[in-house]
C-alpha positions as MATLAB code, in Angstrom:
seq = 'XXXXXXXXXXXXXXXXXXXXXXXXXXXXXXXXXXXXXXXXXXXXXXXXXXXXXXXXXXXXXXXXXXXXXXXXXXXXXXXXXXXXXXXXXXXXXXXXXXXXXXXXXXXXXXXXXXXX';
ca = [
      23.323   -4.739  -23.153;
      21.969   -2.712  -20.301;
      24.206   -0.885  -17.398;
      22.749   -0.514  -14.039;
      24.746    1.770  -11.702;
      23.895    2.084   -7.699;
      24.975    4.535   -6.051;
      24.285    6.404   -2.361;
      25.184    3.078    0.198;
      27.255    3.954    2.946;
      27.484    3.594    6.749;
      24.826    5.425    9.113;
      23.310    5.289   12.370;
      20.046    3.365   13.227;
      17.116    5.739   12.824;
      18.971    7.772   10.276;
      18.269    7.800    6.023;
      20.234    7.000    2.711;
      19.091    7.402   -0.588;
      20.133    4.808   -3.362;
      20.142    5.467   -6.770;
      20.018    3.302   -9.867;
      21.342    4.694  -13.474;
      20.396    3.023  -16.443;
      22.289    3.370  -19.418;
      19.200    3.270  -21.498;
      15.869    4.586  -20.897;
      13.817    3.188  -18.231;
      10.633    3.536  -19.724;
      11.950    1.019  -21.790;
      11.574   -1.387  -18.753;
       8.410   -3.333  -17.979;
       9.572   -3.202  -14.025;
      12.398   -1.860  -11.936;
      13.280   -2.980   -8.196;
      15.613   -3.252   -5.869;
      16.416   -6.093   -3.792;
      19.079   -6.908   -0.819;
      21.134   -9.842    0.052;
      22.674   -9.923    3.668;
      25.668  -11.889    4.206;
      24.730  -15.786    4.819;
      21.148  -14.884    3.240;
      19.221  -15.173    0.174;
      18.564  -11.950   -2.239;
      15.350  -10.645   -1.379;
      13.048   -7.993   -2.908;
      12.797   -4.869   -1.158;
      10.467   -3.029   -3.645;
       9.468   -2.474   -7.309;
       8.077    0.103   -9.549;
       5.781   -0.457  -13.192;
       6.369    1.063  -16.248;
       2.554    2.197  -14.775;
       3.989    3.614  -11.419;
       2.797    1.019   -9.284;
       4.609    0.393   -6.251;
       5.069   -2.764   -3.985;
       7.186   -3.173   -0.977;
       8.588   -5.762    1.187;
       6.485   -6.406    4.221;
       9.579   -5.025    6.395;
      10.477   -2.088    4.797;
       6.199   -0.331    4.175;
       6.053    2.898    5.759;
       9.575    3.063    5.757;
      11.208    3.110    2.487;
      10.138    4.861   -1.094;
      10.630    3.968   -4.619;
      10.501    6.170   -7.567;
      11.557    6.590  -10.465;
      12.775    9.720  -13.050;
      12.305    8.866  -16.666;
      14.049   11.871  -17.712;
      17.242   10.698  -15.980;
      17.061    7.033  -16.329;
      17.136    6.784  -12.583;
      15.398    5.045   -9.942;
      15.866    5.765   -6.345;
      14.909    3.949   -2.896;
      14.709    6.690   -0.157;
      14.906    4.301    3.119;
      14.362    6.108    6.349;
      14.241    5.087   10.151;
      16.813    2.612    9.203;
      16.981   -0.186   11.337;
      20.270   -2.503   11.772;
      18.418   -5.324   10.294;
      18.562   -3.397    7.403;
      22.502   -4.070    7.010;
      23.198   -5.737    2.984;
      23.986   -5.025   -0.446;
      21.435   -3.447   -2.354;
      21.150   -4.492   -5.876;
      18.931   -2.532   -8.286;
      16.959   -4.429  -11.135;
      15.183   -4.189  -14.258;
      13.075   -6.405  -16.442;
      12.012   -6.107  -19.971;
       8.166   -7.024  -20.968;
      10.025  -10.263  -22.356;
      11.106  -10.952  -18.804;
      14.992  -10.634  -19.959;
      16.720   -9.016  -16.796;
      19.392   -7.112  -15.892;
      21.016   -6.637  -12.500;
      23.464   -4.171  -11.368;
      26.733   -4.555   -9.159;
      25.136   -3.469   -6.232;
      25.807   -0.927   -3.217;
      26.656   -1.632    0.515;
      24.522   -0.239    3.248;
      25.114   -0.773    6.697;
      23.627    0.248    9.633;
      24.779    0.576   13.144;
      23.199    0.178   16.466;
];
C-alpha cells in the first residue's frame, strides 16, 4: 500500500503563489509517473500536470507558464509551485502516482482557493 500526503493548500489572493507538496511513503522513483490533478466543486477531476520517472513534464493547457512540477527523489516528494494564481484556479488538489503496471494511487487531497 502506498501513502500520498498533500500538503501547502490554503487561501490567497489572485496573483499571489502556493506551493503543494506530495509525500510518498515509499520511494518515488519507484513510480512510472506522478501528477497532480484538481477537481472544482460541480466539476470533473482534471489533470493539472505530471512528471516521468525520466523528468518529463506536461501541463494543463491553463496552468503552462504558470505552474511547476518537480520532483525530489531523496525525499519522496513532489511539489507543484503555482504562481499568478488566478480565481479560476479555486479546487482540491489531489496528487497521484502510477506504477509501470498502471496500478494507482491517489492521495486525500489539499484545498486551494483563490480570491478575487
Amino acid at each position: 500500500q502506498v501513502q500520498l500526503v498533500e500538503s501547502g493548500g490554503g487561501l490567497v489572493q489572485a496573483g499571489g503563489s502556493l506551493r503543494l507538496s506530495c509525500a510518498a511513503s515509499r520511494s518515488i522513483i519507484d513510480f512510472n509517473v506522478m501528477g497532480w490533478y484538481r477537481q472544482a466543486p460541480g466539476k470533473q477531476r482534471e489533470l493539472v500536470a505530471t512528471i516521468t520517472s525520466g523528468d518529463s513534464t506536461n501541463y494543463a493547457d491553463s496552468v503552462k507558464g504558470r505552474f511547476t512540477i518537480s520532483r525530489d527523489n531523496a525525499h519522496n516528494t513532489v511539489y507543484l509551485q503555482m504562481n499568478s494564481l488566478k480565481p479560476e484556479d479555486t479546487a482540491v488538489y489531489y496528487c497521484k502516482a502510477v506504477f509501470i503496471t498502471h496500478i494507482s494511487y491517489w492521495g486525500q487531497g489539499t484545498q486551494v482557493t483563490v480570491s478575487s
